[in-house]
MARZARO-580520 format. One record per atom (N, C-alpha, C): atom name; residue number from 1; x, y, z; residue in three letters. Coordinates in nm, 4 decimals. Example, Ala and Ser with C-alpha at 12.3 -4.5 7.8 and 13.67 -1.06 7.14 Angstrom:
<sites>
+----+-----+----------+----------+----------+-----+
! at !   i !        x !        y !        z !  aa !
+----+-----+----------+----------+----------+-----+
!  N !   1 !   1.3190 !  -0.5690 !   0.7800 ! ALA !
! CA !   1 !   1.2300 !  -0.4500 !   0.7800 ! ALA !
!  C !   1 !   1.3200 !  -0.3300 !   0.7800 ! ALA !
!  N !   2 !   1.2850 !  -0.2250 !   0.7080 ! SER !
! CA !   2 !   1.3670 !  -0.1060 !   0.7140 ! SER !
!  C !   2 !   1.2900 !   0.0030 !   0.7870 ! SER !
+----+-----+----------+----------+----------+-----+
</sites>
This chain:
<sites>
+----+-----+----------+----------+----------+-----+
! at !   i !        x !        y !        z !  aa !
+----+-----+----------+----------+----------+-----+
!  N !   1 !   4.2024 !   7.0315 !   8.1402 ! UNK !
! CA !   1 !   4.2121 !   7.1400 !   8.0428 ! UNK !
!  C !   1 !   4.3456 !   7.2120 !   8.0570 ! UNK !
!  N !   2 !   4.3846 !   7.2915 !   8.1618 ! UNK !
! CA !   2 !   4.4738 !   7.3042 !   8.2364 ! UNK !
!  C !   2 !   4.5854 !   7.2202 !   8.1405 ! UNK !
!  N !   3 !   4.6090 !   7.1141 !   8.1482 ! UNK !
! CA !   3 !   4.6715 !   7.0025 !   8.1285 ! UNK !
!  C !   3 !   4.7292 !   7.0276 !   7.9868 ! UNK !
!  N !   4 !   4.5904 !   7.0113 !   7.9048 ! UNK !
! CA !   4 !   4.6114 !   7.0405 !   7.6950 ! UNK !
!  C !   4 !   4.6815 !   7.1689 !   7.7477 ! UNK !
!  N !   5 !   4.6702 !   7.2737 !   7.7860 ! UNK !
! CA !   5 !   4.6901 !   7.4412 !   7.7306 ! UNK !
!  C !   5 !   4.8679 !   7.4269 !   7.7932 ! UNK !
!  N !   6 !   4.9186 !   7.3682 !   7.9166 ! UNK !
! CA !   6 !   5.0213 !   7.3504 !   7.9124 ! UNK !
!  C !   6 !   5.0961 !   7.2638 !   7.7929 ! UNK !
!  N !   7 !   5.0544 !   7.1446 !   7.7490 ! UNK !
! CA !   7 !   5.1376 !   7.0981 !   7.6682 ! UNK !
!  C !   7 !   5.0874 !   7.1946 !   7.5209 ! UNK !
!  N !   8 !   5.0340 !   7.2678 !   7.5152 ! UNK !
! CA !   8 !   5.0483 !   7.3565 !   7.3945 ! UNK !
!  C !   8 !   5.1406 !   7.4824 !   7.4178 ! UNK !
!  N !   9 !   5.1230 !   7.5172 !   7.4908 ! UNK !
! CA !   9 !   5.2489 !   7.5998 !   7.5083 ! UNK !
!  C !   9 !   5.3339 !   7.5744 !   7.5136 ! UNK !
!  N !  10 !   5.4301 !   7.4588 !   7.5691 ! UNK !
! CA !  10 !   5.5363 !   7.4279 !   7.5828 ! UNK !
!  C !  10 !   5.5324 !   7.3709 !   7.3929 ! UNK !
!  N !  11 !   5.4391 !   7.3381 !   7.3101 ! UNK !
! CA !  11 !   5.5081 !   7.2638 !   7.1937 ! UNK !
!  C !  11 !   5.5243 !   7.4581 !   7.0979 ! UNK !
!  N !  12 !   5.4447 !   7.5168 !   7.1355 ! UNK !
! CA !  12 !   5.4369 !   7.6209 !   7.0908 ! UNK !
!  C !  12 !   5.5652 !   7.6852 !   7.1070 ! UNK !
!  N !  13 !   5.6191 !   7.7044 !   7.2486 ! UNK !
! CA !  13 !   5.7350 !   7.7477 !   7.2840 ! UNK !
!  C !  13 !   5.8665 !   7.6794 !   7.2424 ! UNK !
!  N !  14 !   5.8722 !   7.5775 !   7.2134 ! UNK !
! CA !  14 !   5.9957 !   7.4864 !   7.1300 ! UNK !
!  C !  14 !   5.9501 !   7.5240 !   6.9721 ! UNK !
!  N !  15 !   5.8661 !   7.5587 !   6.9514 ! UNK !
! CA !  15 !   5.8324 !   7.5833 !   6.7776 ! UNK !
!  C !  15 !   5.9149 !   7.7233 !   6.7199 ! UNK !
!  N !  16 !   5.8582 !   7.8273 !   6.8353 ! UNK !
! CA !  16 !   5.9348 !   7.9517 !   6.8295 ! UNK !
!  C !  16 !   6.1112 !   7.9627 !   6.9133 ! UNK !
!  N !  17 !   6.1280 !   7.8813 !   6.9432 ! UNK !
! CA !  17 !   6.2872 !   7.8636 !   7.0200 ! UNK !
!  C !  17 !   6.3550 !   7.8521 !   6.8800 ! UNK !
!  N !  18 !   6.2941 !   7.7185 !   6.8220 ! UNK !
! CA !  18 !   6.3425 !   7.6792 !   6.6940 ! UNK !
!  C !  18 !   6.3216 !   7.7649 !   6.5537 ! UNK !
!  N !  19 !   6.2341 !   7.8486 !   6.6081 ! UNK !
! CA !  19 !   6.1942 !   7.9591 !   6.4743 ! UNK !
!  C !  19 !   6.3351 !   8.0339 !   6.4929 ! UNK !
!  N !  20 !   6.3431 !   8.1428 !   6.6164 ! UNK !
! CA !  20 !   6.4587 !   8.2104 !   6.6811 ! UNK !
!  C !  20 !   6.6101 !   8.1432 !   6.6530 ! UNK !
!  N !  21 !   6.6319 !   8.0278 !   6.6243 ! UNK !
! CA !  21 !   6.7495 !   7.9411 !   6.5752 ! UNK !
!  C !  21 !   6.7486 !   7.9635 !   6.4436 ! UNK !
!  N !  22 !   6.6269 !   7.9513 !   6.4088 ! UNK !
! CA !  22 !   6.6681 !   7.9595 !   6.2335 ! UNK !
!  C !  22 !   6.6662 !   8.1154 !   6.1792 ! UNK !
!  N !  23 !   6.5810 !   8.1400 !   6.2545 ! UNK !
! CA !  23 !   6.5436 !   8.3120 !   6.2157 ! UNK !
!  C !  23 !   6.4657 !   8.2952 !   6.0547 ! UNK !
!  N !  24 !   6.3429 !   8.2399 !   6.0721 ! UNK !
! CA !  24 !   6.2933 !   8.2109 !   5.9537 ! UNK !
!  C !  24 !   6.1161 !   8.2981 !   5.9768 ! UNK !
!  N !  25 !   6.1557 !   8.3966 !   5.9279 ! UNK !
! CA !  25 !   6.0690 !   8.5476 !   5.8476 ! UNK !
!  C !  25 !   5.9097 !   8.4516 !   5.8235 ! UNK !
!  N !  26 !   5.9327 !   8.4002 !   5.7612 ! UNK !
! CA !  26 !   5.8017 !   8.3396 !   5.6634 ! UNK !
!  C !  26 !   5.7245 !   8.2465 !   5.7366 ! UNK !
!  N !  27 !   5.8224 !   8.1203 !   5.8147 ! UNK !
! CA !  27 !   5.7785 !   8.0365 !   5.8864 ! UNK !
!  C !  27 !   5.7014 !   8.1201 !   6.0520 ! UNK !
!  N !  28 !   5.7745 !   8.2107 !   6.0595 ! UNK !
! CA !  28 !   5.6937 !   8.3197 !   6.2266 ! UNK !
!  C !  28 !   5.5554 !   8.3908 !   6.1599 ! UNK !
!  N !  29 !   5.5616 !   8.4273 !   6.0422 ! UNK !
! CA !  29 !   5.4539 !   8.4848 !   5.9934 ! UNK !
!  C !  29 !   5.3204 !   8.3264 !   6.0040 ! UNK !
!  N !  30 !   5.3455 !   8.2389 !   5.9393 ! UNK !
! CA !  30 !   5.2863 !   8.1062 !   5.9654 ! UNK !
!  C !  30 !   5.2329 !   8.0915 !   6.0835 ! UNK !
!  N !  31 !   5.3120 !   8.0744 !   6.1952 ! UNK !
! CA !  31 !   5.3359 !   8.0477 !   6.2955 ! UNK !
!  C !  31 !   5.2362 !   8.1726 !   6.3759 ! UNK !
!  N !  32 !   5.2150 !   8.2437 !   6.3657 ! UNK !
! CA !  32 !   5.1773 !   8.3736 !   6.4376 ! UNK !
!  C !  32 !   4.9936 !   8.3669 !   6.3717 ! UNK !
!  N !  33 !   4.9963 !   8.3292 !   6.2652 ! UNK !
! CA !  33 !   4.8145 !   8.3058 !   6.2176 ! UNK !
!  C !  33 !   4.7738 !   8.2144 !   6.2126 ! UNK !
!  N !  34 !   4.8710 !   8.0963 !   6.2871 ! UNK !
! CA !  34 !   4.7713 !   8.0514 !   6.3483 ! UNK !
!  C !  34 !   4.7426 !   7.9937 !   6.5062 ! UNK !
!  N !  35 !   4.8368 !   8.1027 !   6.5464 ! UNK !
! CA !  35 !   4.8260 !   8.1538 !   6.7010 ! UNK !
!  C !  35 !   4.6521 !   8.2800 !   6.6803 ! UNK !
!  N !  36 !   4.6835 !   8.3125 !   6.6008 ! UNK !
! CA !  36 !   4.5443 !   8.3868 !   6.6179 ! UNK !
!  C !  36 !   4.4278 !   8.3135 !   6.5721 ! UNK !
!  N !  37 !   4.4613 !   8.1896 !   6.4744 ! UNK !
! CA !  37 !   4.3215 !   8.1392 !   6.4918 ! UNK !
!  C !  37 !   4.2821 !   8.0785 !   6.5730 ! UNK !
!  N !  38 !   4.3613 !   8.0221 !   6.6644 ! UNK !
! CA !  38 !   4.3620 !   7.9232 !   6.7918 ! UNK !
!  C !  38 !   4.2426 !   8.0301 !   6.8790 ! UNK !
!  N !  39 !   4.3171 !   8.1817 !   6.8742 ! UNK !
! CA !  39 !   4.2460 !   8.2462 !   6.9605 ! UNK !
!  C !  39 !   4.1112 !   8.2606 !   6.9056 ! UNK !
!  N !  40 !   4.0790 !   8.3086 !   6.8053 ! UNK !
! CA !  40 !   3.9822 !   8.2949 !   6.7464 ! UNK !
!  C !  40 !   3.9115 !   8.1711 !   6.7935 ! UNK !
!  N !  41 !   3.9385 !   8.0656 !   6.7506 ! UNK !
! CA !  41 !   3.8781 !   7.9200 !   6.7776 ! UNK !
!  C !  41 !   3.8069 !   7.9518 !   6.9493 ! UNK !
!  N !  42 !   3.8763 !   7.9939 !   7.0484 ! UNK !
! CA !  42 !   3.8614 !   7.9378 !   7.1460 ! UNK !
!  C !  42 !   3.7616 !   8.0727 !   7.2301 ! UNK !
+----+-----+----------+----------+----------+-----+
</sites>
């Protein structure tokens, strides 16, 4: 388990590195609901 939640963070964390490169408003808003449904989900 351990295992999945690291490689989600790390794809999570290159998603927002690359958000922060582009500086893209719309795509972090995206990006951010469905970080909360994950939480939700889990």
């Amino acid at each position: 388990k351990s295992r999945i939640e690291f490689s989600t963070l790390s794809y999570l964390y290159k998603i927002f590195y690359e958000l922060y490169l582009q500086n893209n408003l719309q795509l972090f808003i995206v990006l951010t609901n469905f970080c909360q449904y994950l939480n939700f989900k889990c």
